[in-house]
C-alpha positions in Angstrom: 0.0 0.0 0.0 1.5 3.6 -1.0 2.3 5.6 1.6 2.7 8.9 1.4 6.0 10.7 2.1 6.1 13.1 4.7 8.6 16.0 6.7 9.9 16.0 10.5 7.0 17.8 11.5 4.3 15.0 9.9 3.4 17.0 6.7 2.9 15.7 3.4 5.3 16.2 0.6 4.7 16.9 -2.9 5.6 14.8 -5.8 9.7 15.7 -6.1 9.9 17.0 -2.5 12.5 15.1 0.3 13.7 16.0 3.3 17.2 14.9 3.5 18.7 13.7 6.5 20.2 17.0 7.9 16.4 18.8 7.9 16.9 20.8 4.6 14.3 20.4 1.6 14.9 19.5 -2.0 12.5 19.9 -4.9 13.1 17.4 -7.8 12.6 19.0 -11.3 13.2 18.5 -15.5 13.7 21.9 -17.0 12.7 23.0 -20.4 15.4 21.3 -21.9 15.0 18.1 -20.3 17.4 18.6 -17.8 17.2 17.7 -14.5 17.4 19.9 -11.6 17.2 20.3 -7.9 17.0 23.4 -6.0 17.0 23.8 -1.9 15.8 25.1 1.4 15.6 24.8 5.3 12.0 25.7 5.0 9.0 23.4 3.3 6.4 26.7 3.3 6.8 30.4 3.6 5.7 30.7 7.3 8.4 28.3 8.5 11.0 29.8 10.4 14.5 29.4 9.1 16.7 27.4 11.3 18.6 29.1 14.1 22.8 29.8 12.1 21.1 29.1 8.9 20.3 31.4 5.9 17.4 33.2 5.1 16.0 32.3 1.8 12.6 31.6 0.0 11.2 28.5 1.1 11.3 25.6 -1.1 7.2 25.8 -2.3 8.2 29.2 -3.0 10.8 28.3 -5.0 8.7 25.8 -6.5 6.0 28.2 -7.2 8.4 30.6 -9.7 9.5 27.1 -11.4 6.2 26.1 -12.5 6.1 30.2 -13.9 9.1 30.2 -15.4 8.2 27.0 -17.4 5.0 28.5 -18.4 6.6 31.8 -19.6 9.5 29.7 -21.5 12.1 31.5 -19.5 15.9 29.8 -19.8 17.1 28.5 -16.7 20.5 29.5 -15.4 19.8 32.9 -17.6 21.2 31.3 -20.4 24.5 31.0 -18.2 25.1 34.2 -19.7 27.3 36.6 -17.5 26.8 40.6 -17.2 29.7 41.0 -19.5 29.1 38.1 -22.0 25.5 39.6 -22.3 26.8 43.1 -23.0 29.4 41.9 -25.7 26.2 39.8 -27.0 24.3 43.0 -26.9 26.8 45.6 -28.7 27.5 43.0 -30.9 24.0 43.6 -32.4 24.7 47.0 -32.2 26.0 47.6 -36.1 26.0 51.0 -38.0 26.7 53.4 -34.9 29.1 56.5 -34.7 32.5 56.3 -33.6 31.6 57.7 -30.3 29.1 55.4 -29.5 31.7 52.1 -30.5 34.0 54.0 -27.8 31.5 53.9 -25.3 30.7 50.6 -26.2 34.2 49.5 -25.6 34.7 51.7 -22.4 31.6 49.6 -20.8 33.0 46.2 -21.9 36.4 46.7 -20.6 35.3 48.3 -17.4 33.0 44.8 -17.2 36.5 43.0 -17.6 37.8 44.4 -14.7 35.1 44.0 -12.4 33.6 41.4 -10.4 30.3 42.4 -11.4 31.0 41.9 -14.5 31.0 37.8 -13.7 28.0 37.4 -12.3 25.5 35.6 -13.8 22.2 37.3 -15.1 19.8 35.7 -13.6 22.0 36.3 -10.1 21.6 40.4 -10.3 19.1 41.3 -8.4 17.7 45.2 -8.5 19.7 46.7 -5.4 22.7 44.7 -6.8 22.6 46.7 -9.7 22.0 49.6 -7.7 24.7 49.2 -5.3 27.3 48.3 -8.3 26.8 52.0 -9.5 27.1 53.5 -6.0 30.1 52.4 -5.7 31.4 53.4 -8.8 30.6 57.0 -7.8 32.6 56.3 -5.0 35.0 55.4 -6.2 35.4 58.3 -8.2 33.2 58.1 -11.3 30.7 61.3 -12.0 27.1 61.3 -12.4 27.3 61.8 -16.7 29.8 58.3 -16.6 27.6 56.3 -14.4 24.6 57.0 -16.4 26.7 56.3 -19.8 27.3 52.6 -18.1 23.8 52.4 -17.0 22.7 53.5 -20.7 24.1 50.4 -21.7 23.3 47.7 -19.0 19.8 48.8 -18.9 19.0 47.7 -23.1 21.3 44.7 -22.7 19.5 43.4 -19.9 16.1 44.4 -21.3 17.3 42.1 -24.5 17.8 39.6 -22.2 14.4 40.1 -20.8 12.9 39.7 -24.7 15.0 36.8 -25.2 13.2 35.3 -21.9 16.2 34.8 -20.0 15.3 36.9 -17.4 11.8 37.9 -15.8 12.9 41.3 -15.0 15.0 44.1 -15.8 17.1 44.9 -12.8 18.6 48.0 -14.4 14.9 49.6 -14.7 15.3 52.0 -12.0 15.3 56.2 -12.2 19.7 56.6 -12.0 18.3 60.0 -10.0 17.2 58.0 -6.8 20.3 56.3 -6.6 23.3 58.6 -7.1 23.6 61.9 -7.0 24.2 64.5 -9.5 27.3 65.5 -9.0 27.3 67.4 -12.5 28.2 70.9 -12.9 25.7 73.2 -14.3 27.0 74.8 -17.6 26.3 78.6 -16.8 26.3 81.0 -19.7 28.5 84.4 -19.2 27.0 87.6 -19.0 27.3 90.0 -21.5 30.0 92.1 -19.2 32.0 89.2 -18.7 31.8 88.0 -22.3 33.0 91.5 -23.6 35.9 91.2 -20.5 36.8 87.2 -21.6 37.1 88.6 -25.2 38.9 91.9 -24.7 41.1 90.1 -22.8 42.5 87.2 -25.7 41.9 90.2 -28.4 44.7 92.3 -25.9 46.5 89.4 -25.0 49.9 89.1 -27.0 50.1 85.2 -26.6 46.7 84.2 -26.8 45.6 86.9 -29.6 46.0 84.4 -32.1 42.8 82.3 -31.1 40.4 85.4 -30.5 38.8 85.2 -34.2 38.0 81.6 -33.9 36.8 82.5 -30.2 34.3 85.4 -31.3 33.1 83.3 -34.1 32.3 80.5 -31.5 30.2 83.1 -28.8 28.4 84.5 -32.1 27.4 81.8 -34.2 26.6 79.0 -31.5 28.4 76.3 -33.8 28.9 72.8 -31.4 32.5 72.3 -31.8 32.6 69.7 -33.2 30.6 71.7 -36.1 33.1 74.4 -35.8 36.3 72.5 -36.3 35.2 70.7 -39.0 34.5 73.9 -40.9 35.9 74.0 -44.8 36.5 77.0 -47.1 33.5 75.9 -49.1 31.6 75.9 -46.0 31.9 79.7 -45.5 29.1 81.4 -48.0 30.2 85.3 -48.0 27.8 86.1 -50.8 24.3 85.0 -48.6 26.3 85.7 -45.2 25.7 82.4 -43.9 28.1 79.5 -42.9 26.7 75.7 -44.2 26.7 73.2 -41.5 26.2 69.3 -42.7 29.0 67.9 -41.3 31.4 67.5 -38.0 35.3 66.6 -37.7 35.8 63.7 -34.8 39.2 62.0 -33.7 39.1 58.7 -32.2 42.0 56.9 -30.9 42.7 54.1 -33.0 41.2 55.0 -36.1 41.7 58.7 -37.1 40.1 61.3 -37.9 36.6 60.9 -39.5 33.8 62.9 -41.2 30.8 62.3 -39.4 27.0 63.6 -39.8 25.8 66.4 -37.5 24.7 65.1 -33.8 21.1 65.2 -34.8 19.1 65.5 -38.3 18.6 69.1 -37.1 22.1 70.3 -37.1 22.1 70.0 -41.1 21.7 73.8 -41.1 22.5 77.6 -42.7 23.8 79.8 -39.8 23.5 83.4 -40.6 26.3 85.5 -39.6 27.0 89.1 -38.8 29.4 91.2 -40.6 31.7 91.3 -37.7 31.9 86.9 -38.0 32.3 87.0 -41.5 35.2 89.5 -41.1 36.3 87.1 -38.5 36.1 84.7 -40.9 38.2 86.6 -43.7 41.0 87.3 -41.1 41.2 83.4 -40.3 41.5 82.5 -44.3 44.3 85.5 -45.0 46.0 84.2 -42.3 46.1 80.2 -42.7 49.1 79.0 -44.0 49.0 76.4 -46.6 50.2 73.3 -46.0 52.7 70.8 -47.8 50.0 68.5 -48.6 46.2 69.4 -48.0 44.8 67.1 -46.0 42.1 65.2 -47.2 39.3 63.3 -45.0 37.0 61.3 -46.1 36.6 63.6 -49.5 36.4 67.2 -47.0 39.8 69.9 -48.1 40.1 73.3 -47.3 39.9 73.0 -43.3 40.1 76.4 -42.2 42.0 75.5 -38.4 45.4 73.3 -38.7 47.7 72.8 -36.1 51.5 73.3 -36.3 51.8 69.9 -38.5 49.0 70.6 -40.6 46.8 68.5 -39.4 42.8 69.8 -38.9 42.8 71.2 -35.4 40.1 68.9 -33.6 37.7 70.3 -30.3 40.4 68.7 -28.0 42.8 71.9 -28.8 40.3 74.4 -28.4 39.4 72.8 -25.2 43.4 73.4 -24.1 43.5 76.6 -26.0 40.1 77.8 -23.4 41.8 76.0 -20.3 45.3 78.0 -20.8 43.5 81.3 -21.7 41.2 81.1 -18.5 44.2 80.0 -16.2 45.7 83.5 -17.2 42.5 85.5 -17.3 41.6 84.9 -13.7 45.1 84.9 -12.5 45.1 88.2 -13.4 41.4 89.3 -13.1 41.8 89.9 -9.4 38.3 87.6 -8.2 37.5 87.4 -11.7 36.7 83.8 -11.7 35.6 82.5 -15.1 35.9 79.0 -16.6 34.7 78.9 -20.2 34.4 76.0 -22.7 34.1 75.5 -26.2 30.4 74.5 -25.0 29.7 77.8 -23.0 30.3 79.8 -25.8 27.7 77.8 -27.7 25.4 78.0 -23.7 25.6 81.9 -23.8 25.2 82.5 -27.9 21.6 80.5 -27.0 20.8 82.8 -23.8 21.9 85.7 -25.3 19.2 84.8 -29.0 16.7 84.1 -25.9 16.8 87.3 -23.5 16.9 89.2 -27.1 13.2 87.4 -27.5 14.8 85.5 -30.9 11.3 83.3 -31.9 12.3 79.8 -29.8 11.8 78.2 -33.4 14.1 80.1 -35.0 16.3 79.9 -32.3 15.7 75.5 -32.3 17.1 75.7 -36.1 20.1 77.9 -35.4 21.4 75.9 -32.7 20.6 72.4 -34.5 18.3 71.1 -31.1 16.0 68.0 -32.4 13.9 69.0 -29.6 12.5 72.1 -28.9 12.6 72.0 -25.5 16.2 71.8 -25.2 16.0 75.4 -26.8 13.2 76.6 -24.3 15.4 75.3 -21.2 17.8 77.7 -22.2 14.9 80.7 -21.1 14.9 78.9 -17.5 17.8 80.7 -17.0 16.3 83.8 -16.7 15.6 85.2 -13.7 14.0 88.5 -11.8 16.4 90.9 -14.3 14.9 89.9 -17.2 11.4 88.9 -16.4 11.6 92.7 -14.9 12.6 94.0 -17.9 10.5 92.1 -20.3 7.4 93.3 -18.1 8.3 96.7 -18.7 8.8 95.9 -22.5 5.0 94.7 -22.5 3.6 97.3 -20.2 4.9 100.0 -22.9 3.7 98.3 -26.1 7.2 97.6 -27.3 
């Protein structure tokens, strides 16, 4: 006569359930590809109480219980034995037809992956506030806000094509980045008229740094990205209609070179107008280039107008330096005059300065090449009881 099988405590066990000898249970089970498997636990039910110098963990019914769903839903077992880094290589590896940049990143993520533990761990093993944790500490240990969420950019789609693949039930990488870590990021202020005219006067007066003031003005008057800006060509610069042609940026990547790449968005293709005093800029920058041995050609683009002392196209990395050096001076000798200006605050102020000038926001979205208006309108957020003062008055008197 069958008997049925039952625990310490007189309870009756399932088809695939045991209690082994030292009190622990075991659950008996054939995966989806006819595998079997056993998983384990010092408690039958979820009410049980674990043993005392044991480990907490779901009790084996529980266990059971996301089994039976998992089999139902199709997901892999093991996730596919895939670890975090195997799945990201998997995932950029699907990846084709992407800038430079982005392969960079790419690469950044999977070698950072190679160095750490995290990076080991199987999928199906990270849990949400292991994922969380992993990026807390990467702040602390000395990574800013923009990096972590550039990591997080990419472990959250690789796990999510995991998810899709049904080797994972959940994404533990779908969480806000904001409630985690903090943004450490520095706010990119745009300079004031005064200290614009001051930063300017200064490199036009300056014997050393002179040399850079026409590119300089043309960058805090035309709101070119730099990237835009260095890549500029002879043919680019249209005198007759006053307007400079943007369809194309210069990049350098180590490793591969220099390369010709498409505007950062369909919306920097683009005809910047420019004011006399740019396009004189401009002439002064073209009487002054000196011709090189050879032109140098990339990928079909001649004529750049900035070359460095080999002849090489000058790329945004030297007019970073060339901004870095020229504000180390400028407020060592400013007395409290405490400025740091970048390539990208020259293109921050041209925007405030269109706005608090109450340029249309639309015209304004197709001189700085934003896909997304409200990039543009952030920039009027900057405004504050001056100007909403002032354009009060401009209202009250019909203006």
């Amino acid at each position: 006569m069958y008997r049925k099988r039952r625990d310490n405590r007189g309870r009756v066990l399932r088809n695939g359930e045991i209690q082994t000898a030292d009190g622990r249970y075991r659950y008996k089970y054939v995966d989806i590809f006819k595998k079997t498997r056993y998983v384990y636990s010092w408690r039958l039910d979820k009410n049980d109480r674990t043993p005392a110098g044991k480990r907490h963990g779901l009790s084996l019914r529980e266990k059971e219980k996301n089994i039976a769903a998992d089999f139902i839903d199709g997901i892999v077992p093991d996730g596919g034995n895939l670890t975090v880094l195997s799945l990201v290589e998997k995932y950029v590896a699907l990846k084709t037809g992407v800038s430079p940049s982005t392969e960079a990143g790419y690469r950044t993520v999977i070698n950072l992956l190679k160095r750490e533990e995290f990076g080991r761990r199987r999928i199906d093993k990270v849990k949400s506030s292991d994922a969380k944790l992993w990026l807390v500490q990467l702040q602390k240990n000395g990574r800013g806000f923009s990096s972590v969420r550039t990591i997080r950019g990419v472990l959250r789609p690789a796990f999510r094509m995991a998810v899709d693949d049904d080797l994972l039930r959940k994404n533990p990488f779908n969480f806000e980045l904001s409630t985690v870590i903090r943004n450490d990021s520095t706010a990119r202020e745009a300079l004031t008229r005064e200290q614009e005219d001051s930063f300017l006067k200064f490199i036009e007066e300056d014997r050393h740094f002179s040399r850079y003031y026409n590119g300089i003005y043309i960058l805090f008057n035309t709101g070119l990205r730099i990237s835009e800006f260095v890549g500029l060509t002879k043919a680019d610069i249209d005198f007759k209609n006053m307007r400079i042609n943007i369809n194309h940026q210069l990049q350098r990547y180590s490793g591969t070179g220099y390369r010709i790449t498409a505007p950062k968005t369909n919306s920097g293709v683009r005809q910047v107008p420019m004011t006399p005093e740019v396009a004189e800029c401009f002439r002064r920058i073209m009487k002054a280039r000196i011709k090189p041995k050879a032109e140098p050609v990339i990928d079909g683009y001649a004529g750049f107008l900035f070359l460095d002392k080999d002849g090489c196209p000058m790329v945004a990395m030297h007019w970073e330096k060339y901004f870095r050096h020229i504000c180390e001076k400028y407020n060592g000798k400013g007395g409290g005059r405490i400025l740091k200006v970048t390539p990208h605050i020259c293109r921050h102020t041209y925007c405030s300065k269109m706005a608090a000038s109450h340029m249309n926001p639309k015209t304004l979205q197709y001189i700085m090449g934003h896909s997304d208006i409200s990039v543009t309108l952030n920039t009027y957020t900057h405004f504050g009881f001056e100007e909403a003062s002032q354009e009060i008055h401009r209202l009250a008197s019909g203006e």
